[in-house]
Biopython code that builds the backbone (N, CA, C, O; Angstrom):
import numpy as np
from Bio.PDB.StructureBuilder import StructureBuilder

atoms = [
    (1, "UNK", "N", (-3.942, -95.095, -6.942)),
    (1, "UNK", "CA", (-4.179, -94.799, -8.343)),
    (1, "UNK", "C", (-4.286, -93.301, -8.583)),
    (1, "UNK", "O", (-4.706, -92.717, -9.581)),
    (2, "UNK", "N", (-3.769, -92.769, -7.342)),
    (2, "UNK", "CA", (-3.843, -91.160, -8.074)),
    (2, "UNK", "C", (-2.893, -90.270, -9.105)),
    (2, "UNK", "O", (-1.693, -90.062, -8.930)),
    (3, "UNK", "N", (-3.690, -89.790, -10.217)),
    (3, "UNK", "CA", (-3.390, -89.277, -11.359)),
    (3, "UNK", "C", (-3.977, -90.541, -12.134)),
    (3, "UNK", "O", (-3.983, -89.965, -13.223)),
    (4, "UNK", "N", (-4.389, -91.588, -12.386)),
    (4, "UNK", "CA", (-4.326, -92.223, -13.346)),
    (4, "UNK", "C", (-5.646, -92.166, -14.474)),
    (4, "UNK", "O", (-5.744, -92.951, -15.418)),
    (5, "UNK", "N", (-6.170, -91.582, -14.311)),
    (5, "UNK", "CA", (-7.461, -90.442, -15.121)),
    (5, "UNK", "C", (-6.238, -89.708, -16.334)),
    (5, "UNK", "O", (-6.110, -89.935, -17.537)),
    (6, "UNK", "N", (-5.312, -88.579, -15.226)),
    (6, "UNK", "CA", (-4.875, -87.985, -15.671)),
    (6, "UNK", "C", (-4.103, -88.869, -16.843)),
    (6, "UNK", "O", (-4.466, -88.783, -18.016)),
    (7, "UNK", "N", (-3.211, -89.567, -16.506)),
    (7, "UNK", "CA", (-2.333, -90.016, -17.202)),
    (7, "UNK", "C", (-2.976, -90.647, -18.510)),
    (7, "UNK", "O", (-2.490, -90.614, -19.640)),
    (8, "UNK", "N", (-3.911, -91.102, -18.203)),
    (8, "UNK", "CA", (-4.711, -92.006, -19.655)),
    (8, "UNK", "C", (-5.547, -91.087, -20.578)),
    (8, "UNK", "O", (-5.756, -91.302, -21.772)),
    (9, "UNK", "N", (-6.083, -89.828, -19.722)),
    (9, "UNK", "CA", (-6.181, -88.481, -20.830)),
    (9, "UNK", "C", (-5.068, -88.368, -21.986)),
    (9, "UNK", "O", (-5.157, -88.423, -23.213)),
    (10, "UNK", "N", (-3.921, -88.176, -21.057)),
    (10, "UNK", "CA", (-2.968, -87.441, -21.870)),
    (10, "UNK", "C", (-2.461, -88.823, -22.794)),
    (10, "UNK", "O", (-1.496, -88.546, -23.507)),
    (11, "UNK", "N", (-2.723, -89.616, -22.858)),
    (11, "UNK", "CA", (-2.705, -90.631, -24.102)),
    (11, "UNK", "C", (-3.376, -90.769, -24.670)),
    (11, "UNK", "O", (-2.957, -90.901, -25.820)),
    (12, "UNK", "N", (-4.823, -90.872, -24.543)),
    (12, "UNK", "CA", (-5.872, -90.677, -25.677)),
    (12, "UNK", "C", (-6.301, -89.402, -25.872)),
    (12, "UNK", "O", (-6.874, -89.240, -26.949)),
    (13, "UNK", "N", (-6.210, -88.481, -25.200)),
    (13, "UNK", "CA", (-6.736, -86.643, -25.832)),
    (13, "UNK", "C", (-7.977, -86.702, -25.610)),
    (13, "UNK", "O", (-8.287, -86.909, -24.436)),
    (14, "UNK", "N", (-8.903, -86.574, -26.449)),
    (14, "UNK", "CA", (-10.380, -86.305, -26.211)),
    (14, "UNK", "C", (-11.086, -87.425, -26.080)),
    (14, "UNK", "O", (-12.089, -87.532, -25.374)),
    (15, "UNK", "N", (-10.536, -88.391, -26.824)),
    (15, "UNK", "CA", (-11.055, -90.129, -26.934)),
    (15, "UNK", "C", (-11.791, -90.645, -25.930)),
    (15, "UNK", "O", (-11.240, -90.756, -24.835)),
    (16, "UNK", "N", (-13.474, -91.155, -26.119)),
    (16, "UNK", "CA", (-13.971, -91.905, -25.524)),
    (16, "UNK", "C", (-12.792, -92.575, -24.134)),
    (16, "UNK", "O", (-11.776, -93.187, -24.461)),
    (17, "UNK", "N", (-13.071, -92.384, -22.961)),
    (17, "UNK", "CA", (-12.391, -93.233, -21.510)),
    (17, "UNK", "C", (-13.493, -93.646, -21.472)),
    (17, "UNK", "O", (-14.579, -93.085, -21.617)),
    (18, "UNK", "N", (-12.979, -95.524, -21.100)),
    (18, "UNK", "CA", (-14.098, -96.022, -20.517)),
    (18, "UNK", "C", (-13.127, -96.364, -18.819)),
    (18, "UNK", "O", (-11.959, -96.543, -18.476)),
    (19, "UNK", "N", (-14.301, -96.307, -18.261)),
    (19, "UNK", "CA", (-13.723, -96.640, -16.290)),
    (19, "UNK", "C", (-14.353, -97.554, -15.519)),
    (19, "UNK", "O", (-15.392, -97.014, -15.136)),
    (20, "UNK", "N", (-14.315, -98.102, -15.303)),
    (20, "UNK", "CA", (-15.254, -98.891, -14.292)),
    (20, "UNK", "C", (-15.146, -97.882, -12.947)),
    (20, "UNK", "O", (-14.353, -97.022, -12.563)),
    (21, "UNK", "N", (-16.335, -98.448, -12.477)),
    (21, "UNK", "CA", (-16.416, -97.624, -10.932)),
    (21, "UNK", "C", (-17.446, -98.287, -10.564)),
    (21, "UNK", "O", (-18.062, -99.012, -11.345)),
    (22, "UNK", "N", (-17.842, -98.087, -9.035)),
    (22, "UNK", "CA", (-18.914, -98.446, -8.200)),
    (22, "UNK", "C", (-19.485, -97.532, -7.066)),
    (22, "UNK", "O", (-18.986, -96.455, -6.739)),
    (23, "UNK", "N", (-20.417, -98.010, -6.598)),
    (23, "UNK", "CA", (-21.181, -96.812, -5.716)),
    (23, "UNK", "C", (-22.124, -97.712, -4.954)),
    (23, "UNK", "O", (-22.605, -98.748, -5.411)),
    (24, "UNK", "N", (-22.381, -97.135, -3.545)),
    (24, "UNK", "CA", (-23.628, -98.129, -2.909)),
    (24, "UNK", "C", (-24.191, -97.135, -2.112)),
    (24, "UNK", "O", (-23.577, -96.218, -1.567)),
    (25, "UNK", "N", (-25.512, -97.380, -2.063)),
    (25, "UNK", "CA", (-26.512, -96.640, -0.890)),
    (25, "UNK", "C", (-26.386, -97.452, 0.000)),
    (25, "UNK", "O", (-26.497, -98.629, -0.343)),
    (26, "UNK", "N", (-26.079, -97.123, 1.631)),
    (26, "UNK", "CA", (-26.233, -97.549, 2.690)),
    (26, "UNK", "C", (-27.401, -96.867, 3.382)),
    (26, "UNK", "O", (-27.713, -95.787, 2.879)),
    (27, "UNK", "N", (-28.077, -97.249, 4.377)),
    (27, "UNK", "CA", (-29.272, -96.785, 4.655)),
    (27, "UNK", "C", (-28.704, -97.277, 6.334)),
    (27, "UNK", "O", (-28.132, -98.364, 6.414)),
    (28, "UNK", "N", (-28.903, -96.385, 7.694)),
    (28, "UNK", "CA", (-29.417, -96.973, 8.564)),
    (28, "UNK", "C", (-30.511, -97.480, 9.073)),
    (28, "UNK", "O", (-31.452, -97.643, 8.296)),
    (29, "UNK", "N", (-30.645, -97.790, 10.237)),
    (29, "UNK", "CA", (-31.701, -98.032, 10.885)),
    (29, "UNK", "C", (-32.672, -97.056, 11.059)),
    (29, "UNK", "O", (-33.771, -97.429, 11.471)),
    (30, "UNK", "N", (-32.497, -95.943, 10.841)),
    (30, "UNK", "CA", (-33.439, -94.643, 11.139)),
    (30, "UNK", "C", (-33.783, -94.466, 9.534)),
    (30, "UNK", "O", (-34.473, -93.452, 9.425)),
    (31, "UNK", "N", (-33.590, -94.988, 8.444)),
    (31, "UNK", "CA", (-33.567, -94.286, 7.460)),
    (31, "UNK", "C", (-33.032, -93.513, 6.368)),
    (31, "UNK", "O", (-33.322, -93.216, 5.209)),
    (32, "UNK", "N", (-31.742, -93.223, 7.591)),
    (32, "UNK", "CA", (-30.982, -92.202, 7.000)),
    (32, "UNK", "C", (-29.622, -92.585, 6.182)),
    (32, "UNK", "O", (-28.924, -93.465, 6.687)),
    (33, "UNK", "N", (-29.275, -92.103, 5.186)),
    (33, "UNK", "CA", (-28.119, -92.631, 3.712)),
    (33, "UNK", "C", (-26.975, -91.836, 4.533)),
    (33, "UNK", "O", (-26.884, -90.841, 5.252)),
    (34, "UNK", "N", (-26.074, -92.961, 3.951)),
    (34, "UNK", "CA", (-24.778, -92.040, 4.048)),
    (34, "UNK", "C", (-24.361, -91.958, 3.025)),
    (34, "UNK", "O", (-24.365, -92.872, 2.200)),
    (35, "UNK", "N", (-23.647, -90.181, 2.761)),
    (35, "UNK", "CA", (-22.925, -89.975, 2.287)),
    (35, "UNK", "C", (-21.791, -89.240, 2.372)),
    (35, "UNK", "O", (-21.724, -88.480, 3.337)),
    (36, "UNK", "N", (-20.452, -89.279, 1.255)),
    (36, "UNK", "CA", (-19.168, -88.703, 1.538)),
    (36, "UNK", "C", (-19.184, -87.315, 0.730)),
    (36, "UNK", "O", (-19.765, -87.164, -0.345)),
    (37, "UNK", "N", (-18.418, -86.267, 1.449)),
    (37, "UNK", "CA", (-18.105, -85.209, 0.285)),
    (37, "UNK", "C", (-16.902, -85.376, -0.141)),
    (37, "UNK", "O", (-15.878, -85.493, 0.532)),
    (38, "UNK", "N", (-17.056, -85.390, -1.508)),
    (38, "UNK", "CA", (-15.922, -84.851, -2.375)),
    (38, "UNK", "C", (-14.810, -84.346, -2.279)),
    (38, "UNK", "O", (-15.017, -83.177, -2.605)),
    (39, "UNK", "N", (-13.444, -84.476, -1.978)),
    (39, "UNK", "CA", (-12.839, -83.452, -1.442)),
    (39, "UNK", "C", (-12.513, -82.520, -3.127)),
    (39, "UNK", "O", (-12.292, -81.313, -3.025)),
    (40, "UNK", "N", (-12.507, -83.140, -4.529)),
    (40, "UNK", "CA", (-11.594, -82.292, -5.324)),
    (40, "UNK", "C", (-12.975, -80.934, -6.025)),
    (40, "UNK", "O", (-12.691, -79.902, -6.634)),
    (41, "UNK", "N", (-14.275, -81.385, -5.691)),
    (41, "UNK", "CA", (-15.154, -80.484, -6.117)),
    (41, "UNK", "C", (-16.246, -79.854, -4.834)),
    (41, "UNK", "O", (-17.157, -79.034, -4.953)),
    (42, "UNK", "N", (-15.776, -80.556, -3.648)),
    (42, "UNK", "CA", (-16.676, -80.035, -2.474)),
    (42, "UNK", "C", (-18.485, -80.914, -2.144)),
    (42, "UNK", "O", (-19.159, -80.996, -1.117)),
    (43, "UNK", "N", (-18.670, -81.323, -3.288)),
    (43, "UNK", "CA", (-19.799, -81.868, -3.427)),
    (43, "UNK", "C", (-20.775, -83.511, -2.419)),
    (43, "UNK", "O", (-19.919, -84.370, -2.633)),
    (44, "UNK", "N", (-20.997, -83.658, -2.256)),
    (44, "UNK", "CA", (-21.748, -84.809, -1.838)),
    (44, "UNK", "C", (-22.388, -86.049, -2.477)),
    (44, "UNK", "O", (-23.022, -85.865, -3.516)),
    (45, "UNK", "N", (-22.298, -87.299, -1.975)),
    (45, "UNK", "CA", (-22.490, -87.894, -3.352)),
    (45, "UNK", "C", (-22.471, -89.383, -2.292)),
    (45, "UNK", "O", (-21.844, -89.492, -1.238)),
    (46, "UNK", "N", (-23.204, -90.255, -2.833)),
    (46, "UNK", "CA", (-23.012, -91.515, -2.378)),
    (46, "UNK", "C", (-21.433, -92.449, -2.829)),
    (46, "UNK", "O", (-20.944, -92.776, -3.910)),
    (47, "UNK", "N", (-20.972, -92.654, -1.259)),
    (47, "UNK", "CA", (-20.167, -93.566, -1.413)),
    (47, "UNK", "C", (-19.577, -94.333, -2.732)),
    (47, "UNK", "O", (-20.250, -95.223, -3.254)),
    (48, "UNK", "N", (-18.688, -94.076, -3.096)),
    (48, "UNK", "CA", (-17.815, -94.944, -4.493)),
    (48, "UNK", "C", (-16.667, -94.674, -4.542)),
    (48, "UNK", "O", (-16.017, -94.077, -3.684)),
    (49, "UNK", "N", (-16.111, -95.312, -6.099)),
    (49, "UNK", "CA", (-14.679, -94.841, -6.278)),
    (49, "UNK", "C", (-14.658, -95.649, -7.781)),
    (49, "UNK", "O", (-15.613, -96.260, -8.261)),
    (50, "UNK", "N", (-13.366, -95.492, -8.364)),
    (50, "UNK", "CA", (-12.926, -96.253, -9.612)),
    (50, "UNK", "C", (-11.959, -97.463, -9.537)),
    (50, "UNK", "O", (-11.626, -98.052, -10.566)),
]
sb = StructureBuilder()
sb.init_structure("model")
sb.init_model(0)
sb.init_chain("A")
sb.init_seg("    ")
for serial, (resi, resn, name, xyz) in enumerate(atoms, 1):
    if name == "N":
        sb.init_residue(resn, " ", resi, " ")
    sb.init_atom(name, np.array(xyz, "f"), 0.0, 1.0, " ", f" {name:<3s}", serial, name[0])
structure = sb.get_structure()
């Protein structure tokens, strides 16, 4: 599905997008969360997608 953000911008312009998406906290055994970085902003963030 890559570009398809893009593509549905450029048909509605500024217009309310609605998206579905999801996300989950995983936790190990020690406690500890995983998470992924971002590759398009560098950032960190729990596991998801659209």
């Amino acid at each position: 599905m890559t570009g398809y953000i893009e593509r549905m911008r450029e048909m509605v312009g500024t217009e309310t997008l609605l998206t579905v998406g999801c996300g989950a906290i995983m936790e190990d055994e020690y406690g500890r969360i995983l998470l992924q970085k971002r590759t398009d902003r560098g950032t960190w963030g729990i596991p998801g997608g659209y």
